[in-house]
N, C-alpha and C positions, 0 to 999 in steps of 0.2 A: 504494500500500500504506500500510495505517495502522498503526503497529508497537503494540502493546499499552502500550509503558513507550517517552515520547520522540518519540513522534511530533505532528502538531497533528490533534485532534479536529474532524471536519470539523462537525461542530455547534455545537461550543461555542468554536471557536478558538484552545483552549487545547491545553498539552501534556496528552498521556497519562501517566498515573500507576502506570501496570501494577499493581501490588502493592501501593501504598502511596495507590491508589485509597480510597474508601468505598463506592463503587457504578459499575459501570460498565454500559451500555448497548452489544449487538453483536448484528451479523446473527447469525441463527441456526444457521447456515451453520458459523459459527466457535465455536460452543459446544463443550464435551468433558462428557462426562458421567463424575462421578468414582463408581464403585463403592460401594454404600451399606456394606459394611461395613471400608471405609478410613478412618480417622482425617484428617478434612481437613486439620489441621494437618502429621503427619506424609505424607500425600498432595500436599503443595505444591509440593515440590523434585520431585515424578516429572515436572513438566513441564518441565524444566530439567535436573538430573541425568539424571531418569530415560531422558527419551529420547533425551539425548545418549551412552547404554552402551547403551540396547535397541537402537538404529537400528543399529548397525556389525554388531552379534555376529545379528540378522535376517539384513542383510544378504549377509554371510559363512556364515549359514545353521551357526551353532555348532548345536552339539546332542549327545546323546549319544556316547559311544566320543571323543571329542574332548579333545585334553590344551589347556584354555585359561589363560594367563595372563593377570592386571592385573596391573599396576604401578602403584603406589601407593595407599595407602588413606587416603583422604581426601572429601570431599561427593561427586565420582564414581566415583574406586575402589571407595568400597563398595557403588556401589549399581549397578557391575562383578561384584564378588563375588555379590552378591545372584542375578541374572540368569543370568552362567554357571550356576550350581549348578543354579537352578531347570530351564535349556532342560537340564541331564542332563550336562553336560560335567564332569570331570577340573578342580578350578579350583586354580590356582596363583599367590599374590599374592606380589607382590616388592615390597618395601620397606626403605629406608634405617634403620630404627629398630628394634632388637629388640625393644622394649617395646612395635610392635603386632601382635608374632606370636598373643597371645590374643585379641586382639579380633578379626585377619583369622579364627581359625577357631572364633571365635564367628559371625560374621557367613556363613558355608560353606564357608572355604578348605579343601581337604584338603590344602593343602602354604604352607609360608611358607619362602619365600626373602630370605635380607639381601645385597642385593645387592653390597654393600663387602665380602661375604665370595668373593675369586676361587673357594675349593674348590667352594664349594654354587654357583654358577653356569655352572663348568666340569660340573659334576655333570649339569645341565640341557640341554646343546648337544645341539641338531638333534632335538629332540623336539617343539615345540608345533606345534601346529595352527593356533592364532590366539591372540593377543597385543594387548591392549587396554592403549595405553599411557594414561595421567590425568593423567600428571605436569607440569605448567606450568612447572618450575624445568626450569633448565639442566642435561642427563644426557646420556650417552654411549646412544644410539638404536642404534650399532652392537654393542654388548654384547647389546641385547635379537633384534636379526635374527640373531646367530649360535645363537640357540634356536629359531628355527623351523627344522620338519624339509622335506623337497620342497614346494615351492608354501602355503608357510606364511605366512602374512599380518599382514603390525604395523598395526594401525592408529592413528593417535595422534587423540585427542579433546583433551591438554592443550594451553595455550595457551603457551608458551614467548616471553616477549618478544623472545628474539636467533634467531637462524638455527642449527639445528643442525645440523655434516657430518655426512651419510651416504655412506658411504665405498661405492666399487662392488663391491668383492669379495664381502661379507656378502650383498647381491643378487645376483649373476649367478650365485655358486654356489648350487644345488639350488631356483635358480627360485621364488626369496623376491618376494613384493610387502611394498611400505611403500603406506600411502592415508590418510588422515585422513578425517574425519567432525565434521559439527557437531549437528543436530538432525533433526529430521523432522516430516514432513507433515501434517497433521491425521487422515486414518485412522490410521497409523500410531502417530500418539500416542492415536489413543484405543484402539487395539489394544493398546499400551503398556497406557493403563488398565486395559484389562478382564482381561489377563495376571494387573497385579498383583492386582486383584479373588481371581480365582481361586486364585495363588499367596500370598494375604495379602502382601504384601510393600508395605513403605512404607519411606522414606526414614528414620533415624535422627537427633532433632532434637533441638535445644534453642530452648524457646520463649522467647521474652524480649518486653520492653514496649518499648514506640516510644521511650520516654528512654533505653533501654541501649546504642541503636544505636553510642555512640561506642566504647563498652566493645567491643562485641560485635566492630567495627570492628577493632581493636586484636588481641583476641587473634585474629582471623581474619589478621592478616597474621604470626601468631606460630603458624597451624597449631593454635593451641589450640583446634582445633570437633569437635564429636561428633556429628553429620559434617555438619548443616547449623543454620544460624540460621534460626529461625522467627520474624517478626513477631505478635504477638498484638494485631491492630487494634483490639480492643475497648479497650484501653488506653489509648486518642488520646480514650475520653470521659471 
């Protein structure tokens, strides 16, 4: 396998540059076709965001009549939110920060929950259907499995450095799964594609030039992104 960013190009010898290429050469095979009326910039992050939230909530087969939560809104939560809404579900984003309850139902939340509030979360118990967590910090996983209702499903896509307990109880009663999820396939992502095509949906960006990268660096580990960095590679002439 030759990984698109990091691996060695079996032509030229060299590493692969994924994104920060200027031109890259690939079977055909492995091409995706992006939807002509997508903004290529804001169409960047769907293959990354995007089919790290489509793959699970396919998956699990969300859809209409369905109470779905994210957790958190940040580069994947929102483009979690985005997704639920569109396949017809109930979308419910939970977030540590009051200040992004406009934005969550800017982006299609019909409900915001703050999760450091015990009422509004006890208010929630044994209701969702499925639960997409995004979160990569350190959180209590077992607060969000006592809101699934019978055979209700957490799936977490964030990437948490440390190990987090999931305690047994929250599972064995009413027949909860927990499962994770990374990406997906090439059909799939380009099913992804064509979704958003139809559904207009694209990732929400902020463009910047190849010299911001340290800036951009900085406030991405301060959360300060709306919701994903874009490269503008014309910049690099």
């Amino acid at each position: 396998m030759v990984m698109t960013y990091g691996s060695t190009d079996r032509h030229l010898n060299a590493p692969t540059l994924g994104g920060y290429a200027q031109s890259i050469v690939v079977t055909e095979d492995f091409v995706l076709r992006i939807p002509a009326n997508l903004k290529l910039a804001a169409a960047a992050p769907l293959l990354c965001a995007g089919i790290t939230t489509y793959s699970p909530m396919r998956h699990w087969k969300v859809g209409p009549g369905q109470k779905v939560g994210i957790v958190g809104l940040g580069g994947l939560g929102h483009m979690g939110v985005k997704f639920a809404k569109a396949f017809g579900a109930h979308v419910v984003l939970f977030t540590t920060s009051p200040g992004k309850v406009a934005d969550a139902k800017r982006l299609g939340a019909d409900e915001v929950v703050v999760s450091k509030d015990e009422a509004q979360m006890a208010a929630q118990a044994n209701s969702f259907d499925f639960i997409l967590d995004a979160v990569s910090a350190t959180h209590d996983l077992n607060s969000y499995l006592n809101l699934l209702k019978r055979d209700g499903n957490l799936v977490l896509v964030g990437a948490p450095d440390k190990p987090l307990p999931v305690a047994a109880f929250p599972l064995i009663f009413r027949r909860r799964s927990f499962s994770g999820s990374l990406i997906g396939g090439l059909p799939e992502t380009q099913e992804m594609l064509d979704f958003c095509g139809e559904h207009n949906i694209t990732s929400d960006i902020e463009m910047i030039r190849m010299d911001q990268i340290n800036v951009a660096y900085e406030r991405m580990l301060k959360s300060d992104v709306k919701y994903r960095f874009v490269i503008d590679m014309a910049s690099l002439n």
